[in-house]
mmCIF file as Biopython writes it, N, C-alpha, C and O atoms, coordinates in Angstrom:
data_model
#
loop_
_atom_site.group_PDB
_atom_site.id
_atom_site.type_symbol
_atom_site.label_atom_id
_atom_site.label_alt_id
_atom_site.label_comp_id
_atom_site.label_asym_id
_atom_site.label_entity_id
_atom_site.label_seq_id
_atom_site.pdbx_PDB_ins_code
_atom_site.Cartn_x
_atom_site.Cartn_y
_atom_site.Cartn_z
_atom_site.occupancy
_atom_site.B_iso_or_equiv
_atom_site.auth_seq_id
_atom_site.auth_asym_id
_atom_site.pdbx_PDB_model_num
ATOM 1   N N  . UNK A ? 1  ? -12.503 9.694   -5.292  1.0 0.0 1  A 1 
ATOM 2   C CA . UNK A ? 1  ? -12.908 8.580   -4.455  1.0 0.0 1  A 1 
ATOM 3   C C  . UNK A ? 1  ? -13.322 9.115   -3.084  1.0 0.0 1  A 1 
ATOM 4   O O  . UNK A ? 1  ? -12.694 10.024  -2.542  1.0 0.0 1  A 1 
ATOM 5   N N  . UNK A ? 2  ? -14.152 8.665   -2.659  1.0 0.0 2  A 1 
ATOM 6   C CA . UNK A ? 2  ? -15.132 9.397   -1.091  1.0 0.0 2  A 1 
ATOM 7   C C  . UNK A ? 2  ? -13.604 8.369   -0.386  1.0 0.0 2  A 1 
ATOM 8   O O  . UNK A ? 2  ? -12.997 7.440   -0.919  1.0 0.0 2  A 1 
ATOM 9   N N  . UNK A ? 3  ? -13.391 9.037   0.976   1.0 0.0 3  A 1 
ATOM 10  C CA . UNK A ? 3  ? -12.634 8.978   1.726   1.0 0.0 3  A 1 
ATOM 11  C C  . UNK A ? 3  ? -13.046 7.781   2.627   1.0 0.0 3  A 1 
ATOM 12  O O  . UNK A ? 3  ? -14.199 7.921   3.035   1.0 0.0 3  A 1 
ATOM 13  N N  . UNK A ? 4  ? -12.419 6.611   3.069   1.0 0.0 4  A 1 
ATOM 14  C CA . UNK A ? 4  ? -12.817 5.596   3.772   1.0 0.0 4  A 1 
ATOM 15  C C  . UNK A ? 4  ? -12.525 6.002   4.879   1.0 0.0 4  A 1 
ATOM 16  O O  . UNK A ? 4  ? -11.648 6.784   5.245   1.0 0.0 4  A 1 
ATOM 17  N N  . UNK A ? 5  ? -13.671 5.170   5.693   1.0 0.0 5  A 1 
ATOM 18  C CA . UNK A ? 5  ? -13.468 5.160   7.329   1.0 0.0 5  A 1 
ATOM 19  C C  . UNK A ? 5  ? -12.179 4.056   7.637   1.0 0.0 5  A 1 
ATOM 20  O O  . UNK A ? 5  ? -11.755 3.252   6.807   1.0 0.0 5  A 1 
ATOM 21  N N  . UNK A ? 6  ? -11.853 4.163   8.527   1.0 0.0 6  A 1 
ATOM 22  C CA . UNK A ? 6  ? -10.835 3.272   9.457   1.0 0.0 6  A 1 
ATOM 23  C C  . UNK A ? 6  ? -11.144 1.794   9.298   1.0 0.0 6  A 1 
ATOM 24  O O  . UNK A ? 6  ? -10.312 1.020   8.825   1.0 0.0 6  A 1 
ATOM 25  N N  . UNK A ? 7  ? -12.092 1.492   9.614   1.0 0.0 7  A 1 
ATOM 26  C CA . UNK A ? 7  ? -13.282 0.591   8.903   1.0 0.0 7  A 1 
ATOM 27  C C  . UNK A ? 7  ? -12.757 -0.106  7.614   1.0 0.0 7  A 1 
ATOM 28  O O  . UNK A ? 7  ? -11.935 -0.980  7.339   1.0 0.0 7  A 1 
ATOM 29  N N  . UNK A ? 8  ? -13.640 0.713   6.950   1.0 0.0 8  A 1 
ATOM 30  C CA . UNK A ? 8  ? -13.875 0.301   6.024   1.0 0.0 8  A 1 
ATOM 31  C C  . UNK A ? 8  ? -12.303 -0.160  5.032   1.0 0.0 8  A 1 
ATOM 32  O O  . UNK A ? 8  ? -12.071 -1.267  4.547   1.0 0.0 8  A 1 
ATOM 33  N N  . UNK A ? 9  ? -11.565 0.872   4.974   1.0 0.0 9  A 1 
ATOM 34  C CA . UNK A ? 9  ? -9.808  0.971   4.908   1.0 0.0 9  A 1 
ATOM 35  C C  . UNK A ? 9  ? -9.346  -0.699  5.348   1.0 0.0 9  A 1 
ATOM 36  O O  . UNK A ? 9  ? -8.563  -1.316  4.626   1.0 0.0 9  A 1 
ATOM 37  N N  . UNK A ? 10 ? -9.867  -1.253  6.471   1.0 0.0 10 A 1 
ATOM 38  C CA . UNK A ? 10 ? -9.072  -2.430  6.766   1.0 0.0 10 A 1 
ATOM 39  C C  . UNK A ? 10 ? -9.744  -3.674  6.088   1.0 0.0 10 A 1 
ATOM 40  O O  . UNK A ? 10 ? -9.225  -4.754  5.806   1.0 0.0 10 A 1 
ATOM 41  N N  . UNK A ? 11 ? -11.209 -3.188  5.871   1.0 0.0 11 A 1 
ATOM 42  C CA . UNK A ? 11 ? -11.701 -4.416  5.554   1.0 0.0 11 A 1 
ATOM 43  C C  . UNK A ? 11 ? -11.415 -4.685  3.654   1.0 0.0 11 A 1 
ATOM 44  O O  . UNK A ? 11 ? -11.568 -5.685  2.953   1.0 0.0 11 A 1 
ATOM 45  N N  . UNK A ? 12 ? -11.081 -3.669  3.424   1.0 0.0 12 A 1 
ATOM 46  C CA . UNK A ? 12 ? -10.527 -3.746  1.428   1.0 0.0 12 A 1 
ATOM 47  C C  . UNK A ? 12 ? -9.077  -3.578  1.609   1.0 0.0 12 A 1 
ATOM 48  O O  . UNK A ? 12 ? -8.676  -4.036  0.539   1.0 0.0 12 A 1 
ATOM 49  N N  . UNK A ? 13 ? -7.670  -3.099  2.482   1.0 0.0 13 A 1 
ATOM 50  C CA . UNK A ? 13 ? -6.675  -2.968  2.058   1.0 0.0 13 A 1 
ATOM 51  C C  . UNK A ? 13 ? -6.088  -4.303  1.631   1.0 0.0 13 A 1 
ATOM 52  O O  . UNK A ? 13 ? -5.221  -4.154  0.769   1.0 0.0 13 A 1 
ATOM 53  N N  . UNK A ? 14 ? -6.303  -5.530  1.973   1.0 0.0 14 A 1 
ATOM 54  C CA . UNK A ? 14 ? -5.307  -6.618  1.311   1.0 0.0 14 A 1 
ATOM 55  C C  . UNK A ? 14 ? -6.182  -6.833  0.088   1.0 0.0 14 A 1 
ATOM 56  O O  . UNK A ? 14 ? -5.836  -7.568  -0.838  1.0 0.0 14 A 1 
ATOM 57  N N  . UNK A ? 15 ? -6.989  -6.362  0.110   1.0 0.0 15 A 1 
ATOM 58  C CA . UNK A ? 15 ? -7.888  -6.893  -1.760  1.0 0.0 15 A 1 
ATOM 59  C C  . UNK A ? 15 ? -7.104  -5.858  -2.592  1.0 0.0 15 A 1 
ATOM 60  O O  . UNK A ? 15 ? -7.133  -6.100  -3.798  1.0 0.0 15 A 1 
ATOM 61  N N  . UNK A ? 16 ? -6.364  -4.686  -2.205  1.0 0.0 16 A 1 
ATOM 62  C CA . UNK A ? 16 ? -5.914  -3.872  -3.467  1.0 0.0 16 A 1 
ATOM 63  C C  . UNK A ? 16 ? -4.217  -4.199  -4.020  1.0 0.0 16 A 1 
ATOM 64  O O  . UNK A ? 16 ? -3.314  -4.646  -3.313  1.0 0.0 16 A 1 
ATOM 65  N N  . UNK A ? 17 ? -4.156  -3.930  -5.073  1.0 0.0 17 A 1 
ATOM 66  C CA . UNK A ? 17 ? -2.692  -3.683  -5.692  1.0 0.0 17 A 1 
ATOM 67  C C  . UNK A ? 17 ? -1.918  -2.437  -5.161  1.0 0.0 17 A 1 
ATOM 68  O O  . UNK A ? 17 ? -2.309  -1.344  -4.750  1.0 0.0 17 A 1 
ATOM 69  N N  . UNK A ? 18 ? -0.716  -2.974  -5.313  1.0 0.0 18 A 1 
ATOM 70  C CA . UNK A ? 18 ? 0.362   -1.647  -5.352  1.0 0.0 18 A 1 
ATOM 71  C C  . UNK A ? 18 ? 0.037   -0.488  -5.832  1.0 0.0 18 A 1 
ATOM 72  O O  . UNK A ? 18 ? 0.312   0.506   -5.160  1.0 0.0 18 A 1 
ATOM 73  N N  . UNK A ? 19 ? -0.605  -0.347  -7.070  1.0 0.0 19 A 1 
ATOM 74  C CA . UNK A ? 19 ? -0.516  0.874   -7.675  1.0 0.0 19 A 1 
ATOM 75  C C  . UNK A ? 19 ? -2.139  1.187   -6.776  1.0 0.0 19 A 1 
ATOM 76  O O  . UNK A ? 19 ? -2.188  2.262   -6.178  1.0 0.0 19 A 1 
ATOM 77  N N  . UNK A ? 20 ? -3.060  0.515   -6.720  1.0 0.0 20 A 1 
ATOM 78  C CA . UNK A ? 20 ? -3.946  0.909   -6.022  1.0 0.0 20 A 1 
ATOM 79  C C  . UNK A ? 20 ? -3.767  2.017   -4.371  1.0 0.0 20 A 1 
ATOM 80  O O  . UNK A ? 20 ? -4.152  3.172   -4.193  1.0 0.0 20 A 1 
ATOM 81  N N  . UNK A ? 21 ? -3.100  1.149   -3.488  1.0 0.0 21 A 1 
ATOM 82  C CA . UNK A ? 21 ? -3.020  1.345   -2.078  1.0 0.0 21 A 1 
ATOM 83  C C  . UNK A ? 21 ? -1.973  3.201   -2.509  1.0 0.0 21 A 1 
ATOM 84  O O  . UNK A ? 21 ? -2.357  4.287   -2.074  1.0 0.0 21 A 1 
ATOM 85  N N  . UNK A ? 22 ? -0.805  3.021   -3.341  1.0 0.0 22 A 1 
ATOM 86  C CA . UNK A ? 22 ? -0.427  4.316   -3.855  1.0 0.0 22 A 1 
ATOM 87  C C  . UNK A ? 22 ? -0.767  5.319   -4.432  1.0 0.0 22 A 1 
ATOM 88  O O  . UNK A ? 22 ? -0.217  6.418   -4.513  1.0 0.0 22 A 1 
ATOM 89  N N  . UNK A ? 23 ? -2.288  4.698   -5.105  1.0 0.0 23 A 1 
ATOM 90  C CA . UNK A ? 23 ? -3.283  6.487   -4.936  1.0 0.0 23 A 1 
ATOM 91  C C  . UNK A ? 23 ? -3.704  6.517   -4.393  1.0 0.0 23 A 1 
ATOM 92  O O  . UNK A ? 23 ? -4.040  7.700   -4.344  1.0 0.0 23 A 1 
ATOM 93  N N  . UNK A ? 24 ? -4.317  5.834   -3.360  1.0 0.0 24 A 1 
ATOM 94  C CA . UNK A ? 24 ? -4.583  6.062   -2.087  1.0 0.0 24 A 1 
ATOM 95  C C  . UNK A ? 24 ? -4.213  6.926   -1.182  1.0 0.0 24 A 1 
ATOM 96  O O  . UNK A ? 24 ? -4.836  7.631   -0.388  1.0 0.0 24 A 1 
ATOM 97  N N  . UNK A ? 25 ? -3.031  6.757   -1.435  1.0 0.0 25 A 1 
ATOM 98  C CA . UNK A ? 25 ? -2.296  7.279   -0.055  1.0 0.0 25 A 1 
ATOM 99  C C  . UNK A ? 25 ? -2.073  8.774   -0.992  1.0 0.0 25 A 1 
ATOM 100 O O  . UNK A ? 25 ? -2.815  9.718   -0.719  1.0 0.0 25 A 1 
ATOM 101 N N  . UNK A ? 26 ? -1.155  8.912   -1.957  1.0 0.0 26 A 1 
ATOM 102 C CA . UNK A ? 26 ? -1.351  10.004  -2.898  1.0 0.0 26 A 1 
ATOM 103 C C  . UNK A ? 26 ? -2.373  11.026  -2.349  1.0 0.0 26 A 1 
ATOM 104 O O  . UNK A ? 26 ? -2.149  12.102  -1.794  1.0 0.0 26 A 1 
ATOM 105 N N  . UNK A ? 27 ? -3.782  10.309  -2.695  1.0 0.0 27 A 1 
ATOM 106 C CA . UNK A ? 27 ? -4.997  11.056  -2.696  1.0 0.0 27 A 1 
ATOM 107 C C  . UNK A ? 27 ? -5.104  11.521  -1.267  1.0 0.0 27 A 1 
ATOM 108 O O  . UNK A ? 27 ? -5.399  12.707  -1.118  1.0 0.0 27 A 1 
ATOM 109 N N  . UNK A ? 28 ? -4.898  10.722  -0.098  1.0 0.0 28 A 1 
ATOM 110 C CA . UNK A ? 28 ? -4.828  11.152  1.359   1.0 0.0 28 A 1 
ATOM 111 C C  . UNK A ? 28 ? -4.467  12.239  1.327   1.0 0.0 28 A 1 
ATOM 112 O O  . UNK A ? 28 ? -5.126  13.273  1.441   1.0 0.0 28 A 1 
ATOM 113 N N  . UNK A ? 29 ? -2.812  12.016  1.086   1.0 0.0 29 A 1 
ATOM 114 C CA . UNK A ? 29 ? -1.994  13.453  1.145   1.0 0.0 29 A 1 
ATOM 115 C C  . UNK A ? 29 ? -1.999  14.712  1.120   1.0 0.0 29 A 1 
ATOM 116 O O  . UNK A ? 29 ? -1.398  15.562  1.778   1.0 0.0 29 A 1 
ATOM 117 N N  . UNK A ? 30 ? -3.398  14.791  -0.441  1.0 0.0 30 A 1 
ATOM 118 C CA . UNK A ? 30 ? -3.172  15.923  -0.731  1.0 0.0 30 A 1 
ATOM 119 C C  . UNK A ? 30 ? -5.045  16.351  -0.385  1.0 0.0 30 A 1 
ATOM 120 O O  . UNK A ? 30 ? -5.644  17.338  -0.813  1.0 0.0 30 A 1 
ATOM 121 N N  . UNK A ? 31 ? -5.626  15.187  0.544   1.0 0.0 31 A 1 
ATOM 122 C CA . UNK A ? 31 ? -7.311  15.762  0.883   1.0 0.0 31 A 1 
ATOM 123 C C  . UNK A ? 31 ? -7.086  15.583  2.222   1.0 0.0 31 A 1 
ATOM 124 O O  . UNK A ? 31 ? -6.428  16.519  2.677   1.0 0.0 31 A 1 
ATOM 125 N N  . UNK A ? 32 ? -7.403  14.669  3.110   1.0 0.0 32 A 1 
ATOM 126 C CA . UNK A ? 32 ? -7.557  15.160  4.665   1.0 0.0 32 A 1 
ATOM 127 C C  . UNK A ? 32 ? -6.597  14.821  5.755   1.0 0.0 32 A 1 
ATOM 128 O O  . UNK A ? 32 ? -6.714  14.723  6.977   1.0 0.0 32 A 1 
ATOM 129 N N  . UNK A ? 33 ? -5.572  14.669  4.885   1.0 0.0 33 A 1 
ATOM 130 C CA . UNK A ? 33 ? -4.419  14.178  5.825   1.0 0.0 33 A 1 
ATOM 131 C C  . UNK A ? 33 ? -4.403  13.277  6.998   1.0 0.0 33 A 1 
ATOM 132 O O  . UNK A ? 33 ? -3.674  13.419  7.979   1.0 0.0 33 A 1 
ATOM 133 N N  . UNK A ? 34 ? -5.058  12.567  6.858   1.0 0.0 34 A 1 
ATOM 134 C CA . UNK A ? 34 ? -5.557  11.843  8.415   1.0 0.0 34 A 1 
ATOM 135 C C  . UNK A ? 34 ? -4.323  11.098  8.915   1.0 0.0 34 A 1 
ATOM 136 O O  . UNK A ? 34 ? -4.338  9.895   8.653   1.0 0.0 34 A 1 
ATOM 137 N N  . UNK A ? 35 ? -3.222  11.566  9.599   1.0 0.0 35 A 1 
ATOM 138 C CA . UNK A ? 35 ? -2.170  10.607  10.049  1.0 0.0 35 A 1 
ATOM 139 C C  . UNK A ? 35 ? -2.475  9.082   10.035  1.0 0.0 35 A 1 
ATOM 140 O O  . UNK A ? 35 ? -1.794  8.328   9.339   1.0 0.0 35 A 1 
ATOM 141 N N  . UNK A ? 36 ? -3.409  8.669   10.737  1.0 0.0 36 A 1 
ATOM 142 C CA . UNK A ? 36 ? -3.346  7.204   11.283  1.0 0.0 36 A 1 
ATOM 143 C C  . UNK A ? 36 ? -3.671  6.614   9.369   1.0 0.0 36 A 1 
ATOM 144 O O  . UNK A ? 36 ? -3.264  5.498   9.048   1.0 0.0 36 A 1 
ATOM 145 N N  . UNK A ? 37 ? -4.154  7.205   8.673   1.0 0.0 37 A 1 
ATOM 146 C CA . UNK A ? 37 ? -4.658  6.644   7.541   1.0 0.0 37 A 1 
ATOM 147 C C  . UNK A ? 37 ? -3.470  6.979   6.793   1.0 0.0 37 A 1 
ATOM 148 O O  . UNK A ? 37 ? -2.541  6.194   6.984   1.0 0.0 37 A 1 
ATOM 149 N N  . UNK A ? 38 ? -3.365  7.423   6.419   1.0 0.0 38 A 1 
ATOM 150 C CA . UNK A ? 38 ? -1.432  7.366   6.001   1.0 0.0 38 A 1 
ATOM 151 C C  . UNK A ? 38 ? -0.536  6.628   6.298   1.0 0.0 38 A 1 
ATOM 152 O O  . UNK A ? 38 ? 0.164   5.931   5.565   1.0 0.0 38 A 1 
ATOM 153 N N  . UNK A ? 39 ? -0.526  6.726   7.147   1.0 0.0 39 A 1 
ATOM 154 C CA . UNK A ? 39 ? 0.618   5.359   8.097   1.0 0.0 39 A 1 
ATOM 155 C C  . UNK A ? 39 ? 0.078   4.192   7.689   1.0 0.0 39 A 1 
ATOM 156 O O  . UNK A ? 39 ? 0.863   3.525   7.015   1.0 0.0 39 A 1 
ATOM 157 N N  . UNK A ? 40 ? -0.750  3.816   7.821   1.0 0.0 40 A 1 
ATOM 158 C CA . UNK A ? 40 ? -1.636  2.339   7.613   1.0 0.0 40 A 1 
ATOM 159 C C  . UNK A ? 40 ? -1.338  1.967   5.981   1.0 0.0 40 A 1 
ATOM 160 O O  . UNK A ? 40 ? -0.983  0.840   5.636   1.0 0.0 40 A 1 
ATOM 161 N N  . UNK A ? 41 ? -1.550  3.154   4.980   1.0 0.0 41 A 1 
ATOM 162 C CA . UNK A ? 41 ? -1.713  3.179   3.659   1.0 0.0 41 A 1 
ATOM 163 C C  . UNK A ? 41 ? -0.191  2.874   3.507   1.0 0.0 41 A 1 
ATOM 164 O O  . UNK A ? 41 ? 0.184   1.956   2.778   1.0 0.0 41 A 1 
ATOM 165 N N  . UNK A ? 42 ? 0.531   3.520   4.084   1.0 0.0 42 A 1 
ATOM 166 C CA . UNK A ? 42 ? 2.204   3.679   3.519   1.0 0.0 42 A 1 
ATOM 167 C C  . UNK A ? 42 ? 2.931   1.960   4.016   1.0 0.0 42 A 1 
ATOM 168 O O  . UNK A ? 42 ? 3.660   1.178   3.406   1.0 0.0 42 A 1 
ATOM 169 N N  . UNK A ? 43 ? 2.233   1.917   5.532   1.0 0.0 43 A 1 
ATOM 170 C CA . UNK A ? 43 ? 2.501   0.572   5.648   1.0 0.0 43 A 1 
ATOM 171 C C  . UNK A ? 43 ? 2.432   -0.549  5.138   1.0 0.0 43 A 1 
ATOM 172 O O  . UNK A ? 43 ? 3.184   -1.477  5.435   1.0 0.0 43 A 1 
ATOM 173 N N  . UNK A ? 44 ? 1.244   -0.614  4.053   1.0 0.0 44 A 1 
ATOM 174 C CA . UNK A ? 44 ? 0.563   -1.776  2.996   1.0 0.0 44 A 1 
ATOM 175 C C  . UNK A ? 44 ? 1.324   -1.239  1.767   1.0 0.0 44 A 1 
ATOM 176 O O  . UNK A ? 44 ? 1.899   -2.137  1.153   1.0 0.0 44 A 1 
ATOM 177 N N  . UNK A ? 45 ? 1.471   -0.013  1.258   1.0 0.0 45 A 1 
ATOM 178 C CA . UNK A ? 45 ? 1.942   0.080   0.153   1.0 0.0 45 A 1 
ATOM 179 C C  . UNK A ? 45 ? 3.738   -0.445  0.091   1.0 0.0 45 A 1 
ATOM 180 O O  . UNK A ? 45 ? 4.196   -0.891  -0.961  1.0 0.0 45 A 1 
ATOM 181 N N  . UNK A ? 46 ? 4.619   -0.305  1.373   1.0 0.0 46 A 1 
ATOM 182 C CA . UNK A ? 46 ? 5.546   -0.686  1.363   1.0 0.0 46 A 1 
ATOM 183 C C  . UNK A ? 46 ? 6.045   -2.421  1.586   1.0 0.0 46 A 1 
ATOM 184 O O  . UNK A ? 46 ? 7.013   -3.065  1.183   1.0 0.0 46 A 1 
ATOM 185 N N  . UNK A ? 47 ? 4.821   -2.763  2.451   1.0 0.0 47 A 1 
ATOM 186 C CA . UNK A ? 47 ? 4.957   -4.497  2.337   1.0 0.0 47 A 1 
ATOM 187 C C  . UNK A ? 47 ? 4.455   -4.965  0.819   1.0 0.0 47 A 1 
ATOM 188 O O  . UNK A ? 47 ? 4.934   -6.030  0.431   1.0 0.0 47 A 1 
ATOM 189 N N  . UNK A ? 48 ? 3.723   -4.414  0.103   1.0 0.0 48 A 1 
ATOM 190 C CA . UNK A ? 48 ? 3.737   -4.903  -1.207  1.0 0.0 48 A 1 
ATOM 191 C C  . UNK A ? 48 ? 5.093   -4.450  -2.093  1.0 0.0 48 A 1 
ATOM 192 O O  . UNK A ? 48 ? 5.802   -5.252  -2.702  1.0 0.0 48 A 1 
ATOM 193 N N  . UNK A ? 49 ? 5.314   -2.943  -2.037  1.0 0.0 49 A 1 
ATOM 194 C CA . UNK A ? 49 ? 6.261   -2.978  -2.831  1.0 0.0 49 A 1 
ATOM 195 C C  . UNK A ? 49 ? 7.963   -3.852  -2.630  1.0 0.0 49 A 1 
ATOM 196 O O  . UNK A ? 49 ? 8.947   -3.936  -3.365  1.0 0.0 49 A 1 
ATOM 197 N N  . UNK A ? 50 ? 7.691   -4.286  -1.507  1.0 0.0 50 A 1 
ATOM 198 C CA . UNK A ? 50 ? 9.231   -4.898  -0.424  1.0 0.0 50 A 1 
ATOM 199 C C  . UNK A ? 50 ? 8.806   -6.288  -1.194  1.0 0.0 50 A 1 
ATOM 200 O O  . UNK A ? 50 ? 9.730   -6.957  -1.657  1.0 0.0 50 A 1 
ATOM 201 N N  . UNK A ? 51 ? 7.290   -6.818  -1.376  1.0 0.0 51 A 1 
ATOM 202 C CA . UNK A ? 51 ? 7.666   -7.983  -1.922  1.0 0.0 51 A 1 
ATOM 203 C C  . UNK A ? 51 ? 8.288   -8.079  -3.189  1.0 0.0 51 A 1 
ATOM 204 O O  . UNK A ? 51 ? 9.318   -8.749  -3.267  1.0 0.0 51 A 1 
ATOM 205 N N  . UNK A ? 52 ? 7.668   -7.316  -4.560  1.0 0.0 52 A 1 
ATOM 206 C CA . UNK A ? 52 ? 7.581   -7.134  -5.238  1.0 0.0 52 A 1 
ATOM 207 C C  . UNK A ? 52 ? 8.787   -7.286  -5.814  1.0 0.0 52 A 1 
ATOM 208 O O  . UNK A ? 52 ? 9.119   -8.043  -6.726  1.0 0.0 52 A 1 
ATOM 209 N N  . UNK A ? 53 ? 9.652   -6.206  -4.973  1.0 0.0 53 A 1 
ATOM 210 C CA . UNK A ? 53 ? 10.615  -6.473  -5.561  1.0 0.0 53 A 1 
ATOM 211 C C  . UNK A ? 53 ? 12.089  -7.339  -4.538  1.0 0.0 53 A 1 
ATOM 212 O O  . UNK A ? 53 ? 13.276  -7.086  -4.744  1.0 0.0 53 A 1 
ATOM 213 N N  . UNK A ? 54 ? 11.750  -7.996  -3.845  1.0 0.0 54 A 1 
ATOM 214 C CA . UNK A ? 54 ? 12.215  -9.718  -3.587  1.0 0.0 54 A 1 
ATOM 215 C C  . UNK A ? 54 ? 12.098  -10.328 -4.561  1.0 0.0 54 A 1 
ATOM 216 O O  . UNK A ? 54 ? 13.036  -10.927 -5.087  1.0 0.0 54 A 1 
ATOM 217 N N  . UNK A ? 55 ? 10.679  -10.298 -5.097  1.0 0.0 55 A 1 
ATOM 218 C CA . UNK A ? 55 ? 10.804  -11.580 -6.398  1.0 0.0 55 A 1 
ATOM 219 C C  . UNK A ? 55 ? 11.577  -10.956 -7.831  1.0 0.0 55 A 1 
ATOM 220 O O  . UNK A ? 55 ? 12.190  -11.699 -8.598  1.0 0.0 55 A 1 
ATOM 221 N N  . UNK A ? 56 ? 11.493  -10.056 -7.965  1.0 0.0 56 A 1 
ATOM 222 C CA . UNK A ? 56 ? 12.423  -9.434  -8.456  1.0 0.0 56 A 1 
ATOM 223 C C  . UNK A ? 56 ? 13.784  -9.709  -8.804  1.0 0.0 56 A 1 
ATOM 224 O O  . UNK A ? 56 ? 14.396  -10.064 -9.812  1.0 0.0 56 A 1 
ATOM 225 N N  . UNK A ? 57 ? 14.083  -9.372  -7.427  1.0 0.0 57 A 1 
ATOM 226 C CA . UNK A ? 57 ? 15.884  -9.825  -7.344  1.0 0.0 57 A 1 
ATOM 227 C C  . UNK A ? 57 ? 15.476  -11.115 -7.150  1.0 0.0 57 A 1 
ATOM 228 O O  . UNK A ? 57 ? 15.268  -11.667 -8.231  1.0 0.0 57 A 1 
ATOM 229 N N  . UNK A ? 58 ? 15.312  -11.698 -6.359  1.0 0.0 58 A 1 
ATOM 230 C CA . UNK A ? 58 ? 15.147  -13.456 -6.672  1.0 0.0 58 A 1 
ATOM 231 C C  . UNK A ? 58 ? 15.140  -13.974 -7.860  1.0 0.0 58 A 1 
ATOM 232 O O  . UNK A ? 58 ? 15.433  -15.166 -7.772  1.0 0.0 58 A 1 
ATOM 233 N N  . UNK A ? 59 ? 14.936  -13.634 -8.985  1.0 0.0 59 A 1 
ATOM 234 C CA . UNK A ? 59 ? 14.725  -14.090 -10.314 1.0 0.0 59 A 1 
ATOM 235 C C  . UNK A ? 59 ? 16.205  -13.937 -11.074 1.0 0.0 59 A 1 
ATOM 236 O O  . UNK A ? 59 ? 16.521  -14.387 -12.176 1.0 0.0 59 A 1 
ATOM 237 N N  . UNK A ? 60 ? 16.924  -13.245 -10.239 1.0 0.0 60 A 1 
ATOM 238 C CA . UNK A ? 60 ? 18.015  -12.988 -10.853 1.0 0.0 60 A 1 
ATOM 239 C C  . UNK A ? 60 ? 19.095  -14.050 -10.044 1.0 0.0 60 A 1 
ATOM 240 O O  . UNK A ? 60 ? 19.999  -14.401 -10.803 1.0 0.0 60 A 1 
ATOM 241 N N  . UNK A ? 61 ? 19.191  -14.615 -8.714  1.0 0.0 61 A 1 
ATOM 242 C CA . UNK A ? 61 ? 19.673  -15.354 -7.780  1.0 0.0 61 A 1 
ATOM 243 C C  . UNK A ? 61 ? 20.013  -16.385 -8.705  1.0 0.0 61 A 1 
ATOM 244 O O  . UNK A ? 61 ? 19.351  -16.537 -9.732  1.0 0.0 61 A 1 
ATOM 245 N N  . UNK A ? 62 ? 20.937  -17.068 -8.440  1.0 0.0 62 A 1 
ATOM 246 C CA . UNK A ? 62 ? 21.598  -18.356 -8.732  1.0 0.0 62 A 1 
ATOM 247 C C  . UNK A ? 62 ? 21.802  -19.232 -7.048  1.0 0.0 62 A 1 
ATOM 248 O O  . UNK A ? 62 ? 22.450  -18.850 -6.073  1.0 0.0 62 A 1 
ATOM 249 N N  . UNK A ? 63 ? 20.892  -20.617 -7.243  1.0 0.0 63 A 1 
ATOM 250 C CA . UNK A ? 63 ? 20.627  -21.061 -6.094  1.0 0.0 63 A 1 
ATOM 251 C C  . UNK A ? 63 ? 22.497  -21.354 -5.494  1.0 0.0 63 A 1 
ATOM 252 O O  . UNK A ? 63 ? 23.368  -21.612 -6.325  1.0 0.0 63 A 1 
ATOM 253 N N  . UNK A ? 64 ? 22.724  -21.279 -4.402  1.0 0.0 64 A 1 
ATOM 254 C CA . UNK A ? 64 ? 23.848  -22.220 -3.521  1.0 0.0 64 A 1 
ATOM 255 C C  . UNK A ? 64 ? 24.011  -23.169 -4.108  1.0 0.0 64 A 1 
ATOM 256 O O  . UNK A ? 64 ? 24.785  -24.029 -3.688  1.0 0.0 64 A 1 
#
């Protein structure tokens, strides 16, 4: 995958999935390391995975 600008990165990160935004960042890692693009990537990949699994355990909850 050609490497996104800063740009371009903000204007597709809420259109992707979990497993998406995590090769992403994967792929960062190990091609141009760009700090600020890492951080950004790790930041979206962890608010999805934090939801993910809320609903998760929520499914298991017994209401009050």
């Amino acid at each position: 995958m050609k490497p996104l600008s800063w740009r371009k990165l903000q204007a597709v990160l809420n259109q992707l999935n979990e497993s998406q935004v995590l090769i992403m960042l994967i792929e960062e890692r190990r091609g141009l390391k760009r700090a600020s693009i890492m951080e950004r990537l790790h930041m979206r990949y962890n608010t999805l995975r934090v939801s993910r699994e809320r609903i998760e355990i929520m499914r298991e909850a017994t209401a009050p």
